[in-house]
C-alpha positions as CSV (number, residue, x, y, z in Angstrom):
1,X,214.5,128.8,-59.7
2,X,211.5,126.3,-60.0
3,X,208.5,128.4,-59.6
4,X,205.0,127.7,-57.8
5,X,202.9,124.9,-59.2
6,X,199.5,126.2,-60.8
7,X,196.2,125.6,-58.5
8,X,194.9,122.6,-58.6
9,X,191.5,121.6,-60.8
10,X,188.2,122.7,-59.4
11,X,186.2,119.4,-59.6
12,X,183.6,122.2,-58.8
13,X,180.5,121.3,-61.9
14,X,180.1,123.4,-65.1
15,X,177.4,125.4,-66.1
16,X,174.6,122.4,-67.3
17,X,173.5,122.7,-70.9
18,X,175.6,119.8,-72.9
19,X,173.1,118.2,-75.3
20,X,173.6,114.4,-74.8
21,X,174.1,112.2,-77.7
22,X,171.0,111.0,-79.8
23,X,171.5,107.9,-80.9
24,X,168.6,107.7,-82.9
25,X,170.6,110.8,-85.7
26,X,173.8,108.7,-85.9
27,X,172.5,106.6,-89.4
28,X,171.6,109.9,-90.9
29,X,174.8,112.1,-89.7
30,X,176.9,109.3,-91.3
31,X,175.2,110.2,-95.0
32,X,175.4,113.7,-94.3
33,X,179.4,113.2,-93.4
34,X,179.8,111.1,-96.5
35,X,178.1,113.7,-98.6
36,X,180.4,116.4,-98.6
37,X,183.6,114.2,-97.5
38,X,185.0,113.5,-101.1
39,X,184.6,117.7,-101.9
40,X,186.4,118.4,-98.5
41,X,189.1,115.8,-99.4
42,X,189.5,117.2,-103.1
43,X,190.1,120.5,-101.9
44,X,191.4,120.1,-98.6
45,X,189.2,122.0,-96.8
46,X,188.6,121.5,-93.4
47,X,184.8,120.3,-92.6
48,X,183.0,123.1,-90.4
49,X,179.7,121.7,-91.0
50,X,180.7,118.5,-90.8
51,X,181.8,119.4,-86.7
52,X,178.2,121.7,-86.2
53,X,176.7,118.1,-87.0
54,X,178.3,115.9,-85.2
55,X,178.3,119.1,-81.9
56,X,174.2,119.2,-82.6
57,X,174.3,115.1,-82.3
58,X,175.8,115.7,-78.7
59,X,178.7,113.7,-79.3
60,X,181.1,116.1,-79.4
61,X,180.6,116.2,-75.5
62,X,179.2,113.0,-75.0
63,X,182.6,112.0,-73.1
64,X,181.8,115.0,-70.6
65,X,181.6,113.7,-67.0
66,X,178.4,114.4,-65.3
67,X,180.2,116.6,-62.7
68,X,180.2,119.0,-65.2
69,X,176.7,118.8,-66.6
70,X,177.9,116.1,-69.0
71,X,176.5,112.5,-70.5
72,X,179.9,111.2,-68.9
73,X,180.0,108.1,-72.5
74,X,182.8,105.8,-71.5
75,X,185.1,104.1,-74.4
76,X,183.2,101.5,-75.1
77,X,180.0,104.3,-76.1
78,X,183.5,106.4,-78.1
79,X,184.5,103.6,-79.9
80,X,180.8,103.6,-81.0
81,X,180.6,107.0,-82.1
82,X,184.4,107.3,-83.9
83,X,183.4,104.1,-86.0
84,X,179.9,106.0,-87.2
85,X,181.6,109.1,-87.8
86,X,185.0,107.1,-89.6
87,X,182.3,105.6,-92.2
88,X,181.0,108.8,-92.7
89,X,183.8,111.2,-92.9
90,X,187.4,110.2,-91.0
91,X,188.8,113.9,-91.1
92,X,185.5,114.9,-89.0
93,X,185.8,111.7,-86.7
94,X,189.2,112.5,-86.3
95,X,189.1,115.8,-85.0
96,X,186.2,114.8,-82.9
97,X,188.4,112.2,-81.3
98,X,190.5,114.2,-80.0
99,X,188.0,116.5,-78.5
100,X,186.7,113.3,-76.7
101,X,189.4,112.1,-75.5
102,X,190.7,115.5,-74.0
103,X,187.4,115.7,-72.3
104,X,187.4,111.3,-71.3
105,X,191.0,112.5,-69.8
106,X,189.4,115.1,-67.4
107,X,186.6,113.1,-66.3
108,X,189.0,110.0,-65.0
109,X,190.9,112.8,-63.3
110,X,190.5,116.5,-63.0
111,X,193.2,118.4,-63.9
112,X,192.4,121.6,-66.0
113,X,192.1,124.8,-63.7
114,X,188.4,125.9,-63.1
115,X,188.5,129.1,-65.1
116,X,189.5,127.4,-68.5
117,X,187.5,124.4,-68.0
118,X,184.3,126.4,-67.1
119,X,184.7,128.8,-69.9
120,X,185.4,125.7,-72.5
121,X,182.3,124.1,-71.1
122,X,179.8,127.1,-70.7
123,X,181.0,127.7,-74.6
124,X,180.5,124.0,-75.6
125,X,176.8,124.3,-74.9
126,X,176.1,126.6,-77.3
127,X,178.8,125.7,-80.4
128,X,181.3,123.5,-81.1
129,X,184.7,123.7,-78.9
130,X,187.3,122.0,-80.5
131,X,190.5,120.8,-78.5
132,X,193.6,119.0,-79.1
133,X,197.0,118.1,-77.7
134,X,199.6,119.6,-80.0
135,X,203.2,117.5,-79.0
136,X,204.8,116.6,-82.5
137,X,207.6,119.0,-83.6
138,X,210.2,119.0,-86.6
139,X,213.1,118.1,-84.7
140,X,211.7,115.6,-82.2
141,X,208.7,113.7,-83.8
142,X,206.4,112.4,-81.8
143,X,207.1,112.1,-78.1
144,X,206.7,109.2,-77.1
145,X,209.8,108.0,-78.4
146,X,211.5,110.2,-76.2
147,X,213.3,113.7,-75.9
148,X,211.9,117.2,-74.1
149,X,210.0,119.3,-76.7
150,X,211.9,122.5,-78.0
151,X,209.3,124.5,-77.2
152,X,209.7,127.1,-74.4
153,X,208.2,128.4,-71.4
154,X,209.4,131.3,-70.3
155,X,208.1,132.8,-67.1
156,X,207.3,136.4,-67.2
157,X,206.4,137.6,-63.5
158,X,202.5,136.8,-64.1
159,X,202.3,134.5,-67.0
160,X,204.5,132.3,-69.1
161,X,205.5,132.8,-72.6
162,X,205.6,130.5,-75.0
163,X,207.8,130.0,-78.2
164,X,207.8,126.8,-80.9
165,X,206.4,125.4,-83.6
166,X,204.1,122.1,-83.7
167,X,203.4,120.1,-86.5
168,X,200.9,117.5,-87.3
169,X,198.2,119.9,-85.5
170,X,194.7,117.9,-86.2
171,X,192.5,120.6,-86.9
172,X,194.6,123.4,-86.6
173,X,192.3,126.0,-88.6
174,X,189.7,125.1,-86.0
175,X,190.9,124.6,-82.7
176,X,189.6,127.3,-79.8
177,X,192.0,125.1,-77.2
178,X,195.3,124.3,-77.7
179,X,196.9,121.8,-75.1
180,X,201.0,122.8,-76.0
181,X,203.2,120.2,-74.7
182,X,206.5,122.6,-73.7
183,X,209.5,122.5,-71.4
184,X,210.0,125.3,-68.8
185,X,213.4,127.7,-69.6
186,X,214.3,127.4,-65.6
187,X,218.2,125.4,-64.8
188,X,216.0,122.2,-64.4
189,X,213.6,121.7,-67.0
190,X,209.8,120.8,-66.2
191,X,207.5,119.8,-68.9
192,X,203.9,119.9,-68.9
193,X,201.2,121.0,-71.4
194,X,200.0,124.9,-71.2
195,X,196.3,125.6,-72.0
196,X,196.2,128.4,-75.0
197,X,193.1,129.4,-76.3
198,X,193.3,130.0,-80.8
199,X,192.9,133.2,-80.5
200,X,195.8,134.7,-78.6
201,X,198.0,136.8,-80.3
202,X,201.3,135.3,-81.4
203,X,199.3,132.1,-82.7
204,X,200.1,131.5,-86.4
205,X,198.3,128.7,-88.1
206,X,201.0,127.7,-91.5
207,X,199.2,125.3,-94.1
208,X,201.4,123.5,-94.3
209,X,199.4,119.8,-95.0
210,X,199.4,118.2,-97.9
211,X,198.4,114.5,-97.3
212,X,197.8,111.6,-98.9
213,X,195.2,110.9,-96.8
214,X,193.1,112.9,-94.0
215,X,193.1,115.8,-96.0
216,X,190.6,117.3,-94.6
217,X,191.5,117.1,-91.1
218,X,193.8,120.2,-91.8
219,X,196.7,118.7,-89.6
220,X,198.5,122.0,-90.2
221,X,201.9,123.3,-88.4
222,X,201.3,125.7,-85.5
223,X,203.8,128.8,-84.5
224,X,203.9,130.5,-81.4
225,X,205.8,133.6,-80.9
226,X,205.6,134.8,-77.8
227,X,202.4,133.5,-77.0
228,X,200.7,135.1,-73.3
229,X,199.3,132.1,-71.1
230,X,198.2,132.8,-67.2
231,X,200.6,131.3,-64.9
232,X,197.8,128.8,-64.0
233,X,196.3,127.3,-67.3
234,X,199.7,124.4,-66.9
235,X,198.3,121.0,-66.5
236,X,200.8,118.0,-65.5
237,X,203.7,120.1,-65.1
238,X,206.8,118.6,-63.7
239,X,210.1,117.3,-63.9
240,X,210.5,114.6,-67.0
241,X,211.3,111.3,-65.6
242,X,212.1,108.1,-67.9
243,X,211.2,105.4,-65.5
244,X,207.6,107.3,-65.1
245,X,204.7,105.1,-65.8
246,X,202.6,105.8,-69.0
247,X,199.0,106.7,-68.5
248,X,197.4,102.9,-69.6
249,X,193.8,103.7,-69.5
250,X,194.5,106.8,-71.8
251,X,196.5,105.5,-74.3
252,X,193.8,102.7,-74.6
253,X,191.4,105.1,-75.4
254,X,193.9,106.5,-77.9
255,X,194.4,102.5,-79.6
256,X,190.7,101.5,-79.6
257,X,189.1,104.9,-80.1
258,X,191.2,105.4,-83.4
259,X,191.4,101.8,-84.8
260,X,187.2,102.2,-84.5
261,X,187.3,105.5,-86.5
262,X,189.6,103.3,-88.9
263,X,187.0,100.3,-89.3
264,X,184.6,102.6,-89.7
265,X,186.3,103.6,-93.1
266,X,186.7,99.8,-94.1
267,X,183.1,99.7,-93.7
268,X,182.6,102.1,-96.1
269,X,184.4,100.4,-98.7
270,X,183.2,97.2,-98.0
271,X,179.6,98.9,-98.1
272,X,180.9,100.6,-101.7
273,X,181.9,97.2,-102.8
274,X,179.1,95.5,-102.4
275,X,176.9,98.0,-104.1
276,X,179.5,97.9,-107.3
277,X,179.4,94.1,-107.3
278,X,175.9,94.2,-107.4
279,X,175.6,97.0,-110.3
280,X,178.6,95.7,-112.8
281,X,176.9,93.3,-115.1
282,X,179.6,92.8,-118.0
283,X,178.2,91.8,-121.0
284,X,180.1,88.5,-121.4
285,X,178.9,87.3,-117.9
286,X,174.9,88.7,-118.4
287,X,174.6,88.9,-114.5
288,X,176.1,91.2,-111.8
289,X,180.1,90.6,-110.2
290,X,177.8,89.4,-107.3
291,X,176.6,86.6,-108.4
292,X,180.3,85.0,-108.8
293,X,181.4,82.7,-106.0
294,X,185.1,84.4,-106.4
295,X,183.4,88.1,-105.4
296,X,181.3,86.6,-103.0
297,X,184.2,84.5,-101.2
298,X,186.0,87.7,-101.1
299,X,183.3,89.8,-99.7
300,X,183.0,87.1,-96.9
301,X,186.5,87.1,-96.1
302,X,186.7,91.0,-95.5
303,X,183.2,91.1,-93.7
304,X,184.3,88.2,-90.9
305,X,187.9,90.3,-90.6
306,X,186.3,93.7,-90.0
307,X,183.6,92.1,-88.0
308,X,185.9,90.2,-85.6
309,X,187.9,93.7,-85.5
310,X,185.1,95.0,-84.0
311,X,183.6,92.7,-82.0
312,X,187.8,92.5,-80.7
313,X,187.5,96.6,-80.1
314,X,184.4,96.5,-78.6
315,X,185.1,94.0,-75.9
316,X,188.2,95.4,-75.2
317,X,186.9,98.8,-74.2
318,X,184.1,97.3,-72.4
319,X,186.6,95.5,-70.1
320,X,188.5,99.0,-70.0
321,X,185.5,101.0,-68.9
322,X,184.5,97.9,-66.5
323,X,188.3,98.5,-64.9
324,X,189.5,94.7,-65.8
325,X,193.3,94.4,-65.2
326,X,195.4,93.9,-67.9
327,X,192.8,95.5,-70.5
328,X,194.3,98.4,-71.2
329,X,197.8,96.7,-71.5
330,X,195.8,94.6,-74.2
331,X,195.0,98.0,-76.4
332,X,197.6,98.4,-78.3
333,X,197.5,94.4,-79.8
334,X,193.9,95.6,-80.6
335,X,195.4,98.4,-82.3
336,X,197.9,96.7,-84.6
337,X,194.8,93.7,-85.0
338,X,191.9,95.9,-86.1
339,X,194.5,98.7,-88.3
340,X,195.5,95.9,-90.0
341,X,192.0,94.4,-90.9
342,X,190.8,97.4,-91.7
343,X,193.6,97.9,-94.8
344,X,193.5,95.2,-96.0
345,X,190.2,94.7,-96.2
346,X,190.4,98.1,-98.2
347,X,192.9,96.7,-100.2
348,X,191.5,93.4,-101.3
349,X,188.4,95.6,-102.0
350,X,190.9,97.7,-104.7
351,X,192.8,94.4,-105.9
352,X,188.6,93.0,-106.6
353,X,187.7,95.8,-109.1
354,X,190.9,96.6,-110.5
355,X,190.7,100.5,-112.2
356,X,187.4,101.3,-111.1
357,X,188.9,101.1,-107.4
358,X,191.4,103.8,-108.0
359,X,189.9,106.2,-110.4
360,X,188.8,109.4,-108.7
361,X,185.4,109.1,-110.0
362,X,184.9,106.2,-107.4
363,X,185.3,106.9,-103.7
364,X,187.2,103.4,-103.1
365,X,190.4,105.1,-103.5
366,X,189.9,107.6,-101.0
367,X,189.1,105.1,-98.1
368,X,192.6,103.7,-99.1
369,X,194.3,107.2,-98.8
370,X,192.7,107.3,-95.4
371,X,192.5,103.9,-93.8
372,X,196.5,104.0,-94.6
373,X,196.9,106.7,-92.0
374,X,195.8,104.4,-88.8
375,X,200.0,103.3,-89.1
376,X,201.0,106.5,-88.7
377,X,198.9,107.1,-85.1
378,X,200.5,106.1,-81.5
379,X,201.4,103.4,-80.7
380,X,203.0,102.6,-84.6
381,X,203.3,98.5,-85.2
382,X,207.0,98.2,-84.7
383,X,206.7,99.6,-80.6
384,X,204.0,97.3,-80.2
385,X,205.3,94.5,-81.9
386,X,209.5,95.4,-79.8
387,X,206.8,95.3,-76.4
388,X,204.5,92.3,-76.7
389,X,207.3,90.1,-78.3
390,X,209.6,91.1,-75.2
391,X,207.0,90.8,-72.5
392,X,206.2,87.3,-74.5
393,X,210.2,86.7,-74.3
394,X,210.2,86.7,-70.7
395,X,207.1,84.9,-69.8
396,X,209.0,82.0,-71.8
397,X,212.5,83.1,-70.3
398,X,213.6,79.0,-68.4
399,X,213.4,79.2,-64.9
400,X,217.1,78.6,-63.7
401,X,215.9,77.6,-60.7
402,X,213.6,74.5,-62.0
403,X,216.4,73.2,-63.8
404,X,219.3,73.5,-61.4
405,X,220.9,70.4,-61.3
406,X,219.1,68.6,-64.3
C-alpha cells in the first residue's frame, strides 16, 4: 500500500533574526580557525568553537533565502566563504558546507515541511544549527553510483520508523538535523530523505573515524534503531527512477563550493611556504631559500595554478547564480581542474622543503592529509572524466549523413 505523500513546504517566512555575514571578520576568523586547527586535528576532536565563530560571522546562514528572514548568498558569495574558512580550518569549512548547501537547496526550491523548517530557523538565530545529508552506507557506498539505501522506513500508523546505519556522517557529534536518505518497507519501494532531529531516541553516534585527513570533521558512523519521525518531516519521496534527471544546479554547488574549501587549504600552504622560504637562511648560502630563482620559480608556478583555480571557480558560480546554460554542466570539469591544483600545489610545496614539510612540528603536512580528501568528494575524477570524454566522443561522432556517398 503506497501511503499519502507528506504536506507540501510552507514557503510561509521564518521568524527574522539571522545575523547576515560580516565581511569585514572573515581575515580574522581565518587566524582564529587556524589557531586551534592543528590541536583539533591531533586529537580528533570535533571544533565547537570553531562552528560558534563562523555561526557569530553569519555565514553559517548566509545561504538563507530572504523568505525566511535570510541574507539569501548565492554560490558565487559560498564559494567565497568555504575558501576563507578552508584556509583557516577545512574540518570547520566542511561542516559549514554542508549546512549551506542544505539551506542554498531550500531557497531554489522549498521543500522541507513548515514545522521543521521554522523550528530549525527560529533556533538558528540564536546558535549554531548544524545539518547534513547522511546517504553513504557500508554496503552501498555512496549513491550516486547507484542502488536503494538499506535503510528502512517503516510506517507505524502516525509516523515512520527508521532502521540503518550511515557512514561517513560529516559532523556527526554535532548535528541537530539529520537528512536520512532511506527506502520505504511498502511492495514498491519509495525513497526519499526523512528529517530527524540528533536528539531522538534510537540515534547512536559510533566513533568510528580515523582519517588521514579531516580529522576533525568527526565523519563518524550513525545507527538508528527504531528511530520515531512524523509522517510529514519526508522530503523528495518517491519512487526511484534511473532515467530521472540529476539536480545540475545542486551538484554544482557541491563541485565548486568544495573545490573552494580545498584551494583555500593550498593557500595555506602556499602562505606557509613562503614564510619558510623566507626564514631558512642555511649557512652555506648566507641568505634566505627566497632569494633562489629555483624557490622563487616554484612559488610562481603554484601561485598562477591556484590563482587560475580560482578565478576558474569563481566565474563558474557566477554564471551559475546568473542562470547561464550549460554552467552547471561545466562544475564538475571545475571540480577535477581546481582539486587537482590545489594538491599539487601542496605537494610541490612538500617535494621544495624536503623533511621540514612532513614533520609534525610544521603544519605543511597537515594541508596534505587534508587537501588529499577533495578526491574522495562527489563527483570523484574517474565519473567525470567516463562523462566529459563521452559527451566529447559524440560531439566528434562523423555525421553519416555528410559523408554518404563520398
Amino acid at each position: 500500500m503506497t501511503h499519502a505523500p507528506p504536506a507540501p513546504a510552507d514557503p510561509a517566512p521564518a521568524p527574522p533574526g539571522l545575523a547576515p555575514p560580516d565581511p569585514a571578520r572573515l581575515p580574522d576568523l581565518t587566524a582564529a580557525l587556524a589557531a586551534r586547527a592543528a590541536e583539533h586535528d591531533r586529537a580528533a576532536s570535533f571544533p565547537h568553537e570553531g562552528i560558534r565563530l563562523v555561526h557569530a560571522a553569519g555565514l553559517l546562514t548566509a545561504t538563507v533565502h530572504p523568505r525566511h528572514g535570510g541574507p539569501g548568498a548565492g554560490l558565487a558569495d559560498t564559494v567565497r566563504i568555504l575558501r576563507v574558512l578552508g584556509a583557516g580550518d577545512p574540518a570547520v569549512a566542511l561542516v559549514t558546507a554542508m549546512t549551506l548547501f542544505t539551506h542554498a537547496a531550500q531557497a531554489r526550491a522549498p521543500h522541507w515541511p513548515a514545522g521543521p523548517l521554522a523550528e530549525l530557523l527560529t533556533e538558528a538565530a540564536e546558535r549554531p544549527v548544524l545539518v547534513n545529508a547522511l546517504r553513504v552506507e557500508p554496503e552501498l557506498g555512496t549513491p550516486v553510483r547507484g542502488g536503494l539505501p538499506a535503510t528502512v522506513a517503516r510506517h507505524r500508523g502516525d509516523h515512520w520508523e527508521l532502521t540503518g546505519r550511515k557512514i561517513f556522517s560529516t559532523g556527526a557529534v554535532a548535528l541537530r538535523w539529520m537528512l536520512v536518505w532511506a527506502r520505504t518497507d511498502e511492495p514498491r519501494p519509495r525513497v526519499g530523505s526523512f528529517l530527524v532531529r540528533s536528539d531522538r531516541p534510537g540515534i547512536t553516534v559510533e566513533p568510528t573515524w580515523d582519517h588521514l585527513g579531516l580529522r576533525a570533521s568527526r565523519s563518524d558512523d550513525v545507527l538508528l534503531d527504531a528511530v520515531r519521525v512524523p509522517l510529514d518531516h519526508v522530503t523528495h519521496l518517491a519512487t526511484p527512477d534511473p532515467a530521472g534527471g540529476r539536480d545540475q544546479v545542486g551538484g554544482a554547488w557541491n563541485s565548486l563550493g568544495l573545490t573552494a574549501l580545498y584551494l583555500g587549504v593550498a593557500r595555506a600552504a602556499q602562505q606557509w611556504l613562503t614564510g619558510f622560504l623566507h626564514e631558512r637562511t642555511p649557512s652555506a648560502l648566507g641568505a634566505p631559500l627566497a632569494t633562489l630563482p629555483r624557490f622563487q620559480s616554484a612559488v610562481g608556478g603554484i601561485d598562477i595554478a591556484l590563482g587560475g583555480a580560482e578565478r576558474l571557480v569563481t566565474a563558474l558560480a557566477e554564471a551559475v547564480d546568473a542562470g547561464r546554460p550549460g554552467a552547471a554542466e561545466e562544475a564538475p570539469g571545475a571540480k577535477l581542474l581546481g582539486t587537482r591544483a590545489a594538491i599539487d600545489a601542496v605537494q610541490q610545496a612538500v617535494a621544495l622543503v624536503g623533511n621540514h614539510g612532513l614533520t609534525h612540528h610544521h603544519p605543511l603536512q597537515r594541508h596534505l592529509r587534508d587537501v588529499l580528501c577533495s578526491r574522495v568528494h562527489t563527483p570523484q575524477d574517474d565519473t567525470v572524466l567516463l562523462a566529459l570524454g563521452r559527451a566529447a566522443l559524440h560531439r566528434g561522432a562523423p555525421n553519416p549523413l555528410a559523408t554518404k556517398g563520398h
